[in-house]
N, C-alpha and C positions, 0 to 999 in steps of 0.2 A: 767312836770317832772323836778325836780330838784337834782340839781347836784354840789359839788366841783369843782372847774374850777383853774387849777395853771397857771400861768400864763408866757408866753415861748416865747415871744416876742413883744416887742411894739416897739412905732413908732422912739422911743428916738434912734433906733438903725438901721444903714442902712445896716448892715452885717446880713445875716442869723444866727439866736443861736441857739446852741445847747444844751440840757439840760445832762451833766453828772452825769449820777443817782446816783453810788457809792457815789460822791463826795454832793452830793444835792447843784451843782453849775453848772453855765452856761458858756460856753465860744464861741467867734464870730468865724463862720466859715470865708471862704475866700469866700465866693458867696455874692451876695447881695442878700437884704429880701427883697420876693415880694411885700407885702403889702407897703415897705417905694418906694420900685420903682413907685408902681401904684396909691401912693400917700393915702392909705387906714389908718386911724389913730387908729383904734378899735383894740385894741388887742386882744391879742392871743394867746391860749392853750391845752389844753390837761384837759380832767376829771377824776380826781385822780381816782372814783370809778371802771373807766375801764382796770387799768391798768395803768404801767408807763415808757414812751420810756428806751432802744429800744423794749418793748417788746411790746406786742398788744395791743392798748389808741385809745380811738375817740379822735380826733382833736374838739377844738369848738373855730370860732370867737366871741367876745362878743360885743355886740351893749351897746355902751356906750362912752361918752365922758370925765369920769373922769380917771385920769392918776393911773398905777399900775408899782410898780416895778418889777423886776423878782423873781419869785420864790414866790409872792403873791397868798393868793386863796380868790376865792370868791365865794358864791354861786350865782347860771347861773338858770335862767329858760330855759328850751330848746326851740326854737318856730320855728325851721326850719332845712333844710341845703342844702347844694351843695351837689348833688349826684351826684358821677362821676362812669364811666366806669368800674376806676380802682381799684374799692373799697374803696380809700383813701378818704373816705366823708369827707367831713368839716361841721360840726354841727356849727349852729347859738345858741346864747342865750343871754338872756338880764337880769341884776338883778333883783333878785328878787320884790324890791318894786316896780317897772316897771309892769303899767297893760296895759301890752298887752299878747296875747297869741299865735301871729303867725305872721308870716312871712310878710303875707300882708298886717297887721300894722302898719310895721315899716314908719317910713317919707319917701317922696321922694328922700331926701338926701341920709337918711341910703339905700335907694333899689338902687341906683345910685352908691354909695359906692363899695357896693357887687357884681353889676352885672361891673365894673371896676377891681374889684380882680379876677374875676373869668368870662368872658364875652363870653367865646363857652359854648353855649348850642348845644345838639343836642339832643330832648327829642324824636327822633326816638331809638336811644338807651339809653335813660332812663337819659341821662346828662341834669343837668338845676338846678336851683331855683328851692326848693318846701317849704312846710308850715308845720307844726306841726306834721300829722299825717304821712308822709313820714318819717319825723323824727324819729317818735317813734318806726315804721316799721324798723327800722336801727340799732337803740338800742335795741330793741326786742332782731333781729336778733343775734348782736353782743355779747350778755350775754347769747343766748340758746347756743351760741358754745363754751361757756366757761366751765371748769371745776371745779365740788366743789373738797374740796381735803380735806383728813386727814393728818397731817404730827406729828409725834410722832420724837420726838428725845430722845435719851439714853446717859447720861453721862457715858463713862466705870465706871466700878466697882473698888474694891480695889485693886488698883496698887501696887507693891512693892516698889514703892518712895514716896507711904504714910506712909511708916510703917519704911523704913530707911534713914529715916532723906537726902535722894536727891531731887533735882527738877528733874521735869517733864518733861514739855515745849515737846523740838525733844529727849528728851533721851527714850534709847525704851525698857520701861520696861513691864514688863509681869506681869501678876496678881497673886497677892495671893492666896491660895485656898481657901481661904474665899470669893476672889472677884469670883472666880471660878464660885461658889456655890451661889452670887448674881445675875451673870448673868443669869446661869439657873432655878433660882426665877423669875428673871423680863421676861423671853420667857413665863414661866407658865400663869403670871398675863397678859401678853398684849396678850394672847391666849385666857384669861376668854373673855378677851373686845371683841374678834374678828377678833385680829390681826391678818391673816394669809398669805395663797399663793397669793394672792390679792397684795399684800405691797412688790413696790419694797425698796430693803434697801440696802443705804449707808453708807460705814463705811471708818472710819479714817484707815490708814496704818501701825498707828502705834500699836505694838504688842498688848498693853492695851485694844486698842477698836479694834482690830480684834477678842482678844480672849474674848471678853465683844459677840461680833457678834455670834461666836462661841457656846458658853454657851446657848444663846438666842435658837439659831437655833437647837438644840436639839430637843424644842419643836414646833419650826414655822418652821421651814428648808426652810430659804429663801436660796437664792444665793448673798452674796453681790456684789456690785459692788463698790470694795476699790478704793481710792482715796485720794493722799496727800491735795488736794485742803483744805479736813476738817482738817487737823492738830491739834495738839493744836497750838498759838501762839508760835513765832519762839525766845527762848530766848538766840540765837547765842552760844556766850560761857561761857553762862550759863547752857547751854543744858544737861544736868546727870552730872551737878555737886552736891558738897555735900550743903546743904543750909550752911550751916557756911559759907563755900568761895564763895559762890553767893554773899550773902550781907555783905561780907566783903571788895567785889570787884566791885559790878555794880556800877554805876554812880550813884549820887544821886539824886533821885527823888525832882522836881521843888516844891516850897512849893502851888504855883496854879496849875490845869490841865493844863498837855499838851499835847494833842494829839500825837505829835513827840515824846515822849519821848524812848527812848533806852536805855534797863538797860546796854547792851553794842554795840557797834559800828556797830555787827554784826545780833544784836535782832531785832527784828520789834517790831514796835512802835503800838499803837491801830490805826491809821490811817492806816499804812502798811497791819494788821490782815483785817478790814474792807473791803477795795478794794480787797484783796485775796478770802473773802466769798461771794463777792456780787454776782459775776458772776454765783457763785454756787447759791445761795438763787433766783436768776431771772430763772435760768434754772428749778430749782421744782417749783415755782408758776407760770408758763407759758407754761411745758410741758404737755402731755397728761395724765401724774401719776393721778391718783387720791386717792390714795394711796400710802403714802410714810413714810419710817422708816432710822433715821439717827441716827448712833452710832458715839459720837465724844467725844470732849472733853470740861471741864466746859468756859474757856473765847472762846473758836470759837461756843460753842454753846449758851451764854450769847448773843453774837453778835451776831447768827442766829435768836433768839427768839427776839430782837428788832428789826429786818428787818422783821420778819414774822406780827408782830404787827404794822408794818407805821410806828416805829420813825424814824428819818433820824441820819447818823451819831453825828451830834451837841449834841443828845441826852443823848450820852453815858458820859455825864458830872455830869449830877444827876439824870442818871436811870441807877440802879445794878439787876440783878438778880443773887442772889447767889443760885447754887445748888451744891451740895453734890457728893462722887461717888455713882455710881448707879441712882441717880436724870432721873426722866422720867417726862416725859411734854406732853400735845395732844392738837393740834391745829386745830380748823375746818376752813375752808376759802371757805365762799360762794360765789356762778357767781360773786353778784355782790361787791365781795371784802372785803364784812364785814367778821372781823376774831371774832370766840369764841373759850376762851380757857378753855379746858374742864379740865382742873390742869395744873401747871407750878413745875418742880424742887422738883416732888414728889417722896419719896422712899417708891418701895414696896416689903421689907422685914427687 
């Protein structure tokens, strides 16, 4: 079995690391790391395909002696692990060009190694070293508990600060009855697909995509459960102003990206927006939903749809996805973490 392996601690490092996912950066806890205590040099990770701290990931050490930095991946053949008590396995695996296929392969060294990082067995209750096929019994198990998921997001419809000349951002405008009349289009059309009492749905607080929800619900009659977390991006006091004195008055944008940037003092910057959605975007791809419907707004949901797809923040440098008001999108996300998406940023009417 082969697998993605990132990589979340090596030996360079004698503090425990933590991997901060929002950020896709690492920083030293105050503990020391067992492996540099027990003098163990093989690093050590986490396989993307199962998920990514803090939410539910198989652990895997990797048998090998070439050095990786943090936040590297590599693909892992799995050929064992530590089965413990507490469910917290530690999966073995060895690069790929590496022909061996299990555990009791490895050198004397490497099995010396590992029964040092790891040295109470008690295989009366099932603790110990095992080889390939336990492994895979683990893996098995851990992707049958997983869930596939739909996730459909809704850009609201025609807001009235498309049509007079204000920004958007927190000003909390309400829809035109044109957008009215898009929204209870787009419940028709995500009804043809199937969308219905199945799909729990999230929606943004602000009037736009409550009453985008509303329109919807006509024909599906969810129940939402609103929430500022979706926002649009936060343009301080820029927030329902008119566009003339927006851009007559933000700061001026840096001539290369910057992450940080604030059109004023009080906006959030694409770094700020990002750490706001993450926590939302880990809580749908790790909850029991498997069915889920998100009405928001075009840049918080630009940014949900490259978290749904694996890019990491860095990304948001040279990948845009522009959508439209009314823009509908459907994303499938299988056990084992492959996303297809079945349209992005589509309008249908």
């Amino acid at each position: 079995m082969i697998f993605t392996a990132k990589i979340e601690q090596t030996y360079a490092y004698p503090k425990r690391i933590k991997y901060i996912a929002a950020s896709d950066s690492f920083i030293e806890k105050d503990c020391d790391s067992l492996s540099y205590v027990r003098g163990v040099k093989q690093p050590y990770g986490w396989l993307l395909e199962s998920g990514t701290p803090p939410c539910d990931h198989l652990d895997v050490i990797i048998m090998t002696d070439k050095e990786f930095a943090l936040g590297d991946t590599v693909k892992v053949k799995i050929i064992g692990l530590f089965y413990r008590g507490d469910g917290d396995h530690k999966l073995v695996g060895v690069l790929t060009d590496r022909e061996i296929d299990d555990f009791s392969e490895l050198s004397e060294v490497e099995k010396e190694d590992m029964h040092r990082m790891y040295p109470r067995e008690d295989k009366e209750k099932g603790e110990g070293w095992y080889g390939r096929e336990k492994a895979e019994e683990v893996i098995a198990e851990f992707f049958s508990k997983k869930k596939e998921k739909t996730i459909i997001t809704v850009q609201h419809t025609e807001s009235q600060h498309h049509v007079n000349g204000m920004i958007g951002a927190w000003g909390d405008w309400e829809l035109t009855e044109r957008g009215k009349a898009q929204a209870v289009a787009i419940g028709k059309r995500l009804s043809a697909e199937g969308c219905n009492g199945d799909y729990t749905m999230y929606v943004s607080d602000l009037k736009r995509a409550f009453q985008t929800a509303e329109g919807i619900n006509q024909t599906l009659g969810l129940t939402p459960i609103v929430t500022e977390v979706i926002r649009e991006v936060n343009a301080g006091a820029g927030n329902g102003q008119s566009r003339e004195w927006y851009f007559s008055n933000k700061a001026p944008r840096p001539e290369s990206y910057d992450p940080d940037y604030r059109p004023f003092p009080d906006a959030e910057s694409d770094r700020d927006l990002w750490n706001r959605l993450y926590p939302f975007y880990q809580q749908i791809i790790s909850n029991e939903q498997e069915k889920i419907l998100v009405v928001s707004h075009g840049t918080a949901l630009y940014f949900l749809q490259m978290l749904l797809l694996g890019y990491q923040f860095r990304d948001i440098e040279r990948i845009r996805f522009d959508g439209r008001g009314g823009s509908v999108s459907k994303f499938s996300v299988k056990k084992d973490g492959k996303v297809t998406v079945s349209y992005i940023n589509q309008r249908v009417f």
